[in-house]
TORTOR-860484 format. One line per 10 residues: number of its first residue (from 1); for each residue x, y, z of C-alpha. Coordinates in nm, 2 decimals, padded with zeros to 4 digits, always signed. Example, Ala and Ser with C-alpha at 12.3 -4.5 7.8 and 13.67 -1.06 7.14 Angstrom:
<sites>
1 = +01.23:-00.45:+00.78 ~ +01.37:-00.11:+00.71
</sites>
This chain:
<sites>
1 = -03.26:-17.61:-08.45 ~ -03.25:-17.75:-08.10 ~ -03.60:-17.97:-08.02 ~ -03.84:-17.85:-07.75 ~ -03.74:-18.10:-07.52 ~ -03.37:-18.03:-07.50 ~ -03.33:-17.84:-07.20 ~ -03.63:-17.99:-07.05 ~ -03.53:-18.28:-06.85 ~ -03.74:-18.49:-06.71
11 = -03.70:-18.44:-06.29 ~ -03.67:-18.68:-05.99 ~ -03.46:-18.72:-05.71 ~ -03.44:-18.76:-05.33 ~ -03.52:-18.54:-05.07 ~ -03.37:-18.60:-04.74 ~ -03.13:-18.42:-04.46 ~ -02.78:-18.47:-04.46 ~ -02.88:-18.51:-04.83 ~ -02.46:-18.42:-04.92
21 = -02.40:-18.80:-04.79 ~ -02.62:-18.96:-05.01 ~ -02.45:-19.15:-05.30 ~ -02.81:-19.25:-05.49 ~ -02.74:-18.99:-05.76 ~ -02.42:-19.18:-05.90 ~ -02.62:-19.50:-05.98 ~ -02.91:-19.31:-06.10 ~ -02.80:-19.09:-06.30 ~ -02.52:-19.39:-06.45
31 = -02.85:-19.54:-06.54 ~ -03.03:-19.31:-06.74 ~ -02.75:-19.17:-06.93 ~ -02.66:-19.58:-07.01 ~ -02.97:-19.62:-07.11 ~ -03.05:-19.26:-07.34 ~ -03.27:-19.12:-07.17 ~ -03.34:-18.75:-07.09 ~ -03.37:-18.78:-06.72 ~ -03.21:-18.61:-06.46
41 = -03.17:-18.72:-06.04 ~ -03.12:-18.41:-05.78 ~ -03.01:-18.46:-05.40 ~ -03.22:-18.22:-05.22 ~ -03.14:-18.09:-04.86 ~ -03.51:-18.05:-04.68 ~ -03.60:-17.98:-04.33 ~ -03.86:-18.19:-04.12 ~ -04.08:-17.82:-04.11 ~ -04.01:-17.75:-04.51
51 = -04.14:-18.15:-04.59 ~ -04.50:-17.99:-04.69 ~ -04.38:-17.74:-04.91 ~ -04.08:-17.93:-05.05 ~ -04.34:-18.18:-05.16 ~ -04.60:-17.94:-05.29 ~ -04.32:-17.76:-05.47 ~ -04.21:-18.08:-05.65 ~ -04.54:-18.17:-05.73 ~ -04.56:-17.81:-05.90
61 = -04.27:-17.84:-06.13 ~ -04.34:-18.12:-06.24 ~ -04.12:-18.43:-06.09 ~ -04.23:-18.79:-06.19 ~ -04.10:-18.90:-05.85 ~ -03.84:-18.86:-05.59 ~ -03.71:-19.09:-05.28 ~ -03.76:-18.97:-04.93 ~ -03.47:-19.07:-04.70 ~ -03.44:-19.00:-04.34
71 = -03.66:-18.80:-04.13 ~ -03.91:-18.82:-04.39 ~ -03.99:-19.18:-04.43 ~ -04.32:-19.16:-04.25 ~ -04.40:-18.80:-04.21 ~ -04.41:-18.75:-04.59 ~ -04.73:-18.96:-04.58 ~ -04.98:-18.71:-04.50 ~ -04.87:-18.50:-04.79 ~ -04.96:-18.80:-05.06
81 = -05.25:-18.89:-05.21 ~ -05.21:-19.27:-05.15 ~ -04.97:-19.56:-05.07 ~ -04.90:-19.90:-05.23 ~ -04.93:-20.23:-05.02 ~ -04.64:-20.25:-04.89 ~ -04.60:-19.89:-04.82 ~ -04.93:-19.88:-04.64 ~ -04.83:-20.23:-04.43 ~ -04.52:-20.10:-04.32
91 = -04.64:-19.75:-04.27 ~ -04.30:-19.60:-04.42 ~ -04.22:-19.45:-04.77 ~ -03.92:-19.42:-04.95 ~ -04.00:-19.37:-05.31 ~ -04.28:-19.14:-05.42 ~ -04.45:-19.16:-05.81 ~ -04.66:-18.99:-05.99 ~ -04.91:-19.21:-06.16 ~ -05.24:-19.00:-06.37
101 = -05.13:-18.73:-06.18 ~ -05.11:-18.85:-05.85 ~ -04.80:-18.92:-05.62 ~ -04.86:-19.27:-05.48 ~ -04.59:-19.35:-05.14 ~ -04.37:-19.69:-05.27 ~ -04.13:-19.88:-05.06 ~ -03.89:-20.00:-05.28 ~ -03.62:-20.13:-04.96 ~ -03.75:-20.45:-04.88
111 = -03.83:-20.53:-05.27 ~ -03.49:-20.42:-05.35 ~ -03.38:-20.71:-05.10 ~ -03.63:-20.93:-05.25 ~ -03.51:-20.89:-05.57 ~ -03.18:-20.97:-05.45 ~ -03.26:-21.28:-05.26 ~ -03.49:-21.43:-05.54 ~ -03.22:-21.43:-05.74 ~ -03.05:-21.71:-05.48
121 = -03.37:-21.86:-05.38 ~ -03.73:-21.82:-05.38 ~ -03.86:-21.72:-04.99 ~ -04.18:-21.89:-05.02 ~ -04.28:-22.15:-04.75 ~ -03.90:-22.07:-04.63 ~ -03.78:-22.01:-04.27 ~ -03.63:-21.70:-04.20 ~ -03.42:-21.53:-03.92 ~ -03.46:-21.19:-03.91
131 = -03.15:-20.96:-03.67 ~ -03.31:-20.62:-03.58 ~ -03.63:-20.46:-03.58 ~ -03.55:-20.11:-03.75 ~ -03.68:-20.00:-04.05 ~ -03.47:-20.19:-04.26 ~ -03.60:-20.49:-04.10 ~ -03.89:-20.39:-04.12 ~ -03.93:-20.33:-04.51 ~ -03.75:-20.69:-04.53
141 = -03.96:-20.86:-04.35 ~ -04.28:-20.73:-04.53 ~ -04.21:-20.80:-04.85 ~ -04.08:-21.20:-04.72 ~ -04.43:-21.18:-04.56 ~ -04.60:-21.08:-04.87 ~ -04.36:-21.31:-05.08 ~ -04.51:-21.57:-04.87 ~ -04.20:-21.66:-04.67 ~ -04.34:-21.96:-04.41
151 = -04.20:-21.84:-04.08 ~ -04.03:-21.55:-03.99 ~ -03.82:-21.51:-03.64 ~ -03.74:-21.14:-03.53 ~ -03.41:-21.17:-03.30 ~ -03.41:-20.85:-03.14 ~ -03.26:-20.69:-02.86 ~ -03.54:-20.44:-02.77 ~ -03.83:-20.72:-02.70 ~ -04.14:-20.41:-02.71
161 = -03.98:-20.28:-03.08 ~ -03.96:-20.66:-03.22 ~ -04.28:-20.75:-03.08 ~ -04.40:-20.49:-03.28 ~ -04.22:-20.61:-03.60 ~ -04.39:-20.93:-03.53 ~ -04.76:-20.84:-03.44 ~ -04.75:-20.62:-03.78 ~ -04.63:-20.92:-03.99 ~ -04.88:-21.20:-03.76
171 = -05.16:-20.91:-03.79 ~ -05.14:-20.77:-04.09 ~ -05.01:-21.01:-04.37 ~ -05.09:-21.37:-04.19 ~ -04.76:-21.48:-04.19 ~ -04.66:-21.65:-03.87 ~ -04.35:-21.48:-03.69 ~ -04.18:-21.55:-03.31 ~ -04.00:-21.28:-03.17 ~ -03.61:-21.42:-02.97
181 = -03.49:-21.17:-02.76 ~ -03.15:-21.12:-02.81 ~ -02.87:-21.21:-02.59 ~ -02.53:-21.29:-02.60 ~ -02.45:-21.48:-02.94 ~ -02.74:-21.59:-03.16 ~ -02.73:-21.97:-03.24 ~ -02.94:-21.99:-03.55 ~ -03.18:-22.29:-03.58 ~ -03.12:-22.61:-03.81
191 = -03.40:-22.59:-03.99 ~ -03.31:-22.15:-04.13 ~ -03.34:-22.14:-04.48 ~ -03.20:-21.78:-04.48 ~ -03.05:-21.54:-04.20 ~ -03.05:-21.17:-04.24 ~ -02.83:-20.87:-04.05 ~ -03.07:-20.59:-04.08 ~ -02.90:-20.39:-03.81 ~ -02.63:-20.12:-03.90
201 = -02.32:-20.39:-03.73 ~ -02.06:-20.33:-03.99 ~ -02.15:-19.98:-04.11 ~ -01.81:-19.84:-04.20 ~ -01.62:-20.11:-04.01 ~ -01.56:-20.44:-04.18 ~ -01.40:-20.59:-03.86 ~ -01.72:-20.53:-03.66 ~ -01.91:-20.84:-03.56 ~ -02.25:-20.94:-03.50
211 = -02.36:-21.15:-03.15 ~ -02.39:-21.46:-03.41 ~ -02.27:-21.83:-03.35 ~ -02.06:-21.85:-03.66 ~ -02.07:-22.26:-03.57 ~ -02.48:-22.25:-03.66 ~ -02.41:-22.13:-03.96 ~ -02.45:-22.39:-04.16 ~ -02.34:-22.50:-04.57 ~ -02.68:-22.40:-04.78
221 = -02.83:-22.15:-04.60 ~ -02.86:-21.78:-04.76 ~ -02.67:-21.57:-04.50 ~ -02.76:-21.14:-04.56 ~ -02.65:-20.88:-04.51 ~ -02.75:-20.47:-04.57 ~ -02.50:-20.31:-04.48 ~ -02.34:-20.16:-04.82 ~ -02.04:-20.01:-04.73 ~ -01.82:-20.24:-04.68
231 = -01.95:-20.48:-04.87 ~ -01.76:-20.78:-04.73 ~ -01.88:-20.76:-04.35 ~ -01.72:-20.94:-04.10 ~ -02.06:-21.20:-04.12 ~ -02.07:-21.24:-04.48 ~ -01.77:-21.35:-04.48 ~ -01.79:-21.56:-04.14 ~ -02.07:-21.71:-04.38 ~ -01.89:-21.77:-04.68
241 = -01.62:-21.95:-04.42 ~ -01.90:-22.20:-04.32 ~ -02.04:-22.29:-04.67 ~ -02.35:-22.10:-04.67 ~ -02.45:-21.87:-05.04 ~ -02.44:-21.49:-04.99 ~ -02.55:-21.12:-05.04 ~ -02.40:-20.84:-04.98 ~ -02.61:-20.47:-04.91 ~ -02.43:-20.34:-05.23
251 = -02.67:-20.59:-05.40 ~ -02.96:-20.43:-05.19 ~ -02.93:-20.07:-05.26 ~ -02.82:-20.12:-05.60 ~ -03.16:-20.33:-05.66 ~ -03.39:-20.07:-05.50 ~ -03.22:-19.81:-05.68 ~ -03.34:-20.04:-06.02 ~ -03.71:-20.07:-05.85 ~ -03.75:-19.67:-05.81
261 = -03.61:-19.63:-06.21 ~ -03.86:-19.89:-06.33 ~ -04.16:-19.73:-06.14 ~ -04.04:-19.41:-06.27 ~ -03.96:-19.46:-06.59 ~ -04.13:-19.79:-06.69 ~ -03.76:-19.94:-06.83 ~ -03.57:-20.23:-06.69 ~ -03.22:-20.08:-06.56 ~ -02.92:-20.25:-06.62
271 = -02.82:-20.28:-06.23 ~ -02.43:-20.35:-06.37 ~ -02.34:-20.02:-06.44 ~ -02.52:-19.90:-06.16 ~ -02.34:-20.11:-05.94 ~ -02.05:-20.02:-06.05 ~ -02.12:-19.64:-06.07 ~ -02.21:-19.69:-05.67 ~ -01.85:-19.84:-05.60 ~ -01.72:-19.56:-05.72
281 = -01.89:-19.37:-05.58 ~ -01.83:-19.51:-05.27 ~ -01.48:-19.55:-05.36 ~ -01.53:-19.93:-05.35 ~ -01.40:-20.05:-05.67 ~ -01.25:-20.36:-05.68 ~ -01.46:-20.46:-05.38 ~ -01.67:-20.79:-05.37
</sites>
């Protein structure tokens, strides 16, 4: 006889529009089933106008958590019942759990990053350049800030959007910041410990380069990048060219992916298979 629990999965997913593009479910779901467990991940197509009753219908059924991907990053706020630090710094959610009942607004971007980078090097007391001011950049450079990264430089094209970025991280976390505006090619200080493309140069175009002086790169430094697919920008692998240690966006998405499963679910993941589940997904295998 077939237990109770059977064909009672346990529910979360990601709700989102143009939620058809969204490759999240491949890695997900890879982990659970690698891992034995009676979960289950669901894309979900919502509206901006059906965000309140999307959310109070999820809450209804029963789902231990969901992402929120664009439009609803900050707009799904108002129907939670409270936010973690970083989600309340940044003032953006992308990963919703329910905790004693409650759904609590994550943001598991920038720790994904983190995750990534601390595997290279620890950002404490490090100087970091920052390119863009979006909400990738954003996430990233909160967690550095509350990682206790020493410095952090915003280089950004739109000065009133970066001097935002940087008043938040100054304001809000105590971590001192300098906004550049940027113009022309980028030369990166001497003294970076680690340079990050946050901006979406090199989405879908791995020929596509970013306004950066390959020459100040230089053999040591950690060079990022988030863009996922391709893997291999064009500056990762100007980077690799001048010496410096890298990480891809792959790495990024993969390790936020592993941060929304462990508050869900309370295991570790093991972000191999889901890595490889997002390649090929992404029709990336054999990719760097």
């Amino acid at each position: 006889m077939a237990t109770p629990d059977r064909f009672l999965p346990e529910l979360t997913g990601s709700v989102s529009q143009g939620a058809a593009g969204n490759p999240t479910v491949a890695m997900i779901e890879a982990a659970y089933a690698h891992h034995g467990l009676h979960w289950r991940y669901v894309n979900m197509e919502v509206a901006p106008e059906d965000l309140r009753d999307a959310v109070r219908g999820l809450r209804a059924v029963g789902f231990r958590g969901f992402n929120c991907s664009l439009p609803h990053k900050v707009t799904v706020i108002e129907h939670l019942d409270g936010l973690g630090e970083s989600a309340a710094v940044m003032g953006a959610v992308n990963c919703v759990v329910r905790r004693d009942g409650r759904l609590i607004g994550e943001n598991t971007d920038g720790k994904g990053f983190l995750e990534s980078l601390q595997a290279l090097v620890d950002p404490r007391g490090r100087s970091v350049v920052l390119f863009g001011a979006g909400g990738a950049a954003r996430a990233i450079a909160v967690e550095l800030a509350l990682a206790g990264a020493g410095q952090i430089t915003v280089v950004n094209r739109s000065v009133t959007r970066g001097g935002e970025l940087v008043t938040l991280l100054r304001d809000r976390v105590g971590t001192a910041s300098a906004l550049v505006e940027w113009r022309g090619d980028h030369v990166v200080p001497g003294d970076a410990d680690i340079v990050i493309n946050a901006t979406s140069i090199g989405l879908y175009d791995a020929d596509a380069r970013l306004p950066v002086e390959p020459a100040s790169l230089r053999p040591g430094m950690v060079v990022a990048d988030v863009i996922g697919n391709p893997p291999r920008t064009r500056f990762i692998r100007d980077a690799e060219a001048r010496g410096c240690r890298v990480l891809d966006g792959l790495g990024m998405l993969v390790n936020q992916g592993a941060v929304a499963i462990r508050f869900w679910t309370g295991i570790d993941p093991d972000t191999g298979i889901m890595r490889r589940a997002l390649e090929q997904a992404l029709g990336l295998t054999g990719e760097g």
